[in-house]
N, C-alpha and C positions, 0 to 999 in steps of 0.2 A: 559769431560769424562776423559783425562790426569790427571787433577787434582784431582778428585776421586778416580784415582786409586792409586795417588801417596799419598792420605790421608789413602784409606788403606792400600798399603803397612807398613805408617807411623804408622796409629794404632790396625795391626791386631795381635803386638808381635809375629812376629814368623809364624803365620802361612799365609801361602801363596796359591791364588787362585787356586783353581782345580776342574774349571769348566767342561773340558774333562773327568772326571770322572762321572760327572753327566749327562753329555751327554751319556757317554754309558749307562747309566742307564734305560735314555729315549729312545733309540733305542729296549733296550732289551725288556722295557714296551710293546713299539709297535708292538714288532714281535714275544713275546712269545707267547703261548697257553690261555689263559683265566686262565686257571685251574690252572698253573704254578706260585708259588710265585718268584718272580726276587728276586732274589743273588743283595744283595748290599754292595760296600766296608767298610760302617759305623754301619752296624748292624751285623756282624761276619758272623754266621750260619744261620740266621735270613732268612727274604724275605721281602718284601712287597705284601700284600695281592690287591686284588681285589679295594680295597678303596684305598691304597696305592699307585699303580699304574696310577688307574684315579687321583689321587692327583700330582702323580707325572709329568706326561704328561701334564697338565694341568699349573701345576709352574715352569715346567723348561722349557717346548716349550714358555710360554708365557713371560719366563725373571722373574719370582717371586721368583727364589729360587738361591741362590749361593751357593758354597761351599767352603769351604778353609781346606787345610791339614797342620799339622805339624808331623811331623813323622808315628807313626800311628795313632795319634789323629784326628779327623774331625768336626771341624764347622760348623753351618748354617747360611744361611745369608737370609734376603727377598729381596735380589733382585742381578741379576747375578753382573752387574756391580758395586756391593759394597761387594762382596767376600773378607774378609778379613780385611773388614773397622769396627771395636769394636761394634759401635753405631748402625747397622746394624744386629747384630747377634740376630738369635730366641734363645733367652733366656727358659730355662722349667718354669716350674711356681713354683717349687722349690728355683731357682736361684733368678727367677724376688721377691718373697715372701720376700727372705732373705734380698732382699735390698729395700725394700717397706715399712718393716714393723720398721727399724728402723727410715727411714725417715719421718712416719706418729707418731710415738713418740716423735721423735722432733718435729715436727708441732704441736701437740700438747701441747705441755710444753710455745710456744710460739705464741699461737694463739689468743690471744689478740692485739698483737703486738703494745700497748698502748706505753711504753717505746721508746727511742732511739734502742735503744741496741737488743731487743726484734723485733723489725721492722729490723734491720739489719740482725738478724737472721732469720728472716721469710722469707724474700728475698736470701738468702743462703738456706735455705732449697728447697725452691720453685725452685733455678736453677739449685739443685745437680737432685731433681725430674724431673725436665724439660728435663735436658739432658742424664737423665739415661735412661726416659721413653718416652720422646713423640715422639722423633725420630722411635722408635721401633714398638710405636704404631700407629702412622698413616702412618709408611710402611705395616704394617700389615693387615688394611683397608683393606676387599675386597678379601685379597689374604692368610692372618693367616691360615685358615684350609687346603688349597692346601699343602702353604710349612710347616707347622706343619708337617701333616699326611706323605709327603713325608718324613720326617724323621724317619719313623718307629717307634716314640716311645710315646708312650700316652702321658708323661709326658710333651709336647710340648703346647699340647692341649691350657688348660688352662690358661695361660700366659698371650695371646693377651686378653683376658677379663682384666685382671689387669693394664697390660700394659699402655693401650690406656685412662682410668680411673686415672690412677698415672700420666700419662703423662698432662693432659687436669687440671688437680687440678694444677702439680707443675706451667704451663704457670700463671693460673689465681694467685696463691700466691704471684708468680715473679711483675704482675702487679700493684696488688690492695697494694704490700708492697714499690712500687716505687712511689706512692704518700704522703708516710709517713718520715718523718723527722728522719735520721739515726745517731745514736752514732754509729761508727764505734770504738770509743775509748772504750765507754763501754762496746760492744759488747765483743774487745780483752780481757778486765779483766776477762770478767764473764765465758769466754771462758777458759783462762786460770787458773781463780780458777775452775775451774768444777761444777759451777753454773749452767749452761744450758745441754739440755740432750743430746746437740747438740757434746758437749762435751763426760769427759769420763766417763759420767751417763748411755751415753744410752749403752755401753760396757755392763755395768753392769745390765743395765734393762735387758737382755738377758736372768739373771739368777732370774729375777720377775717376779709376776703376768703380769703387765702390757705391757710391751711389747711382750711376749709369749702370753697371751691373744687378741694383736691385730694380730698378727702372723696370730693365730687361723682363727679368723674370715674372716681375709685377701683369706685363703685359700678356709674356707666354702663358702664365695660367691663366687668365683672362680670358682670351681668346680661345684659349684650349676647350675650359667651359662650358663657356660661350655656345661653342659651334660645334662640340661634341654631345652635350646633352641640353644646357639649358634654353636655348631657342625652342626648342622641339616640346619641353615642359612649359613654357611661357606660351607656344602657342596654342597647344590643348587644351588651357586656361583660354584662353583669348575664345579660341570659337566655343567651347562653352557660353560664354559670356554672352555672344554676338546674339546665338539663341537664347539665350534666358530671357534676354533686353528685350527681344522682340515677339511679343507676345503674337504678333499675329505675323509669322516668316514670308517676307514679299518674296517674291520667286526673283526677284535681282539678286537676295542675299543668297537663295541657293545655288544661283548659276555663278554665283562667284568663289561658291568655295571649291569648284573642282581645282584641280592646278595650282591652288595656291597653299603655303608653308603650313597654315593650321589642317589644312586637307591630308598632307604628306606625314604630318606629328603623329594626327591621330589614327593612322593606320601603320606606322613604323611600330615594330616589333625590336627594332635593334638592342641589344643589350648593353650596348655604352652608355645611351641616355641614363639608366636608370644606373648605372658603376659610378658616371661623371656626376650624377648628383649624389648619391652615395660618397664619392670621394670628396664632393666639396662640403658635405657634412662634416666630414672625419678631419678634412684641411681647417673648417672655421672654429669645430670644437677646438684642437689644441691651440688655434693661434688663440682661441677666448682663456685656456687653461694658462697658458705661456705666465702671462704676468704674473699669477696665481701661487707656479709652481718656482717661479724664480723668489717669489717671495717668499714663500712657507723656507726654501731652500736656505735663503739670505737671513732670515733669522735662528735658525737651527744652527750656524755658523756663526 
């Protein structure tokens, strides 16, 4: 635990734990009026609503949600004891897009990885992806829509769909490209002439079709997700939670669950939720086969 905290001190830049802010948060959750939106220090004027609250209680009583302050700036984290650790923070799905959608054009530009140089690069992109997402995403596991939602702001949402996807591809690239024979030499040239997109191509893909078009897409299944099935799984987990945590159920927590999003989860019957997670199984298995199958491919050739 020492050592976690002393790696986020090391990688939060500046901004430092401020768990006790969250805690009042959760006290206020618990003892306000139902009806009442709670004042929080990260959303101004704002509140969290009914869903917000059960979200809240739920990730902070249970240890799913950190926070960290820099002046008057405020981070999230999934989990209290990595408040402040980089690799740990809920990223929006704005954020998470923006660094997704470059790394999936370099994969692509190198996804043969027949060559030396091409295989070394495809093992570099797999562990920039690795470590940007998978960390994020299987904190997320389980606990995403609590501490999402605890943060007041939709844009949270979506993320852990991406996430956890980008995360589980970058692992298998990393592997399937450590059984292939690496120019590291030629990788440097190609690198430095701006040969690869890896380089300063994909800058400039920014202002193309191609990478703005996988942006796109990136986002449309996201969102699609998102707000077709997995909000609605994330929050049937959440008020499980709420009740578990609380061994003896104040009647604030049960007059808040009417009307609100974990209330509406777990009595939806719809058949999308469980297609749209169904489908994003079937979408993350092949993206995880993909590098696998290009390889087995690439050597039979």
């Amino acid at each position: 635990m020492l050592m976690i905290r002393m790696m986020g001190t090391l990688l939060g830049f500046g901004f430092k734990p401020a768990n006790n802010e969250a805690d009042q948060v959760l006290t206020r959750c618990l003892n306000e009026p139902a009806g009442n939106a709670v004042s929080v220090p990260w959303l101004g004027q704002e509140g969290l609503n009914r869903t917000g609250r059960l979200a809240a209680i739920a990730s902070i009583a249970g240890g799913s949600f950190g926070l960290a302050k820099k002046g008057n700036a405020y981070k999230f984290y999934y989990r209290r004891a990595l408040a402040g650790f980089r690799f740990a923070e809920i990223w929006t799905i704005w954020k998470s897009a923006a660094f997704a959608a470059p790394l999936v054009v370099c994969a692509m530009s190198v996804a043969d990885g027949r060559s030396g140089a091409a295989a070394f690069a495809q093992f570099v992109v797999g562990f920039l992806t690795t470590i940007l997402f998978l960390p994020r995403g299987l904190l997320g596991v389980g606990t995403h829509f609590s501490a999402a939602a605890t943060t007041g702001k939709a844009s949270y949402g979506p993320s852990g769909v991406l996430n956890l996807a980008m995360g589980l591809y970058g692992m298998t690239a990393v592997i399937t490209s450590s059984v292939k024979n690496w120019d590291i030499q030629g990788f440097a040239q190609a690198f430095a002439a701006g040969e690869m997109y890896l380089a300063n191509n994909s800058l400039r893909f920014y202002l193309q079709n191609e990478l703005l078009g996988v942006l796109a897409f990136m986002l449309v299944l996201a969102f699609a997700f998102w707000y077709v099935s997995f909000q609605y799984v994330g929050a049937r987990a959440s008020a499980e939670k709420v009740f578990n945590i609380l061994r003896v159920r104040a009647s604030t927590v049960y007059d808040l669950y009417p009307g609100s999003l974990q209330e509406s989860a777990t009595v939806l019957k719809a058949p999308q939720v469980a297609l749209g997670f169904l489908a994003y199984v079937v979408f993350v298995i092949g993206l995880i086969l993909k590098p696998a199958v290009t390889t087995v491919m690439g050597l039979g050739g």
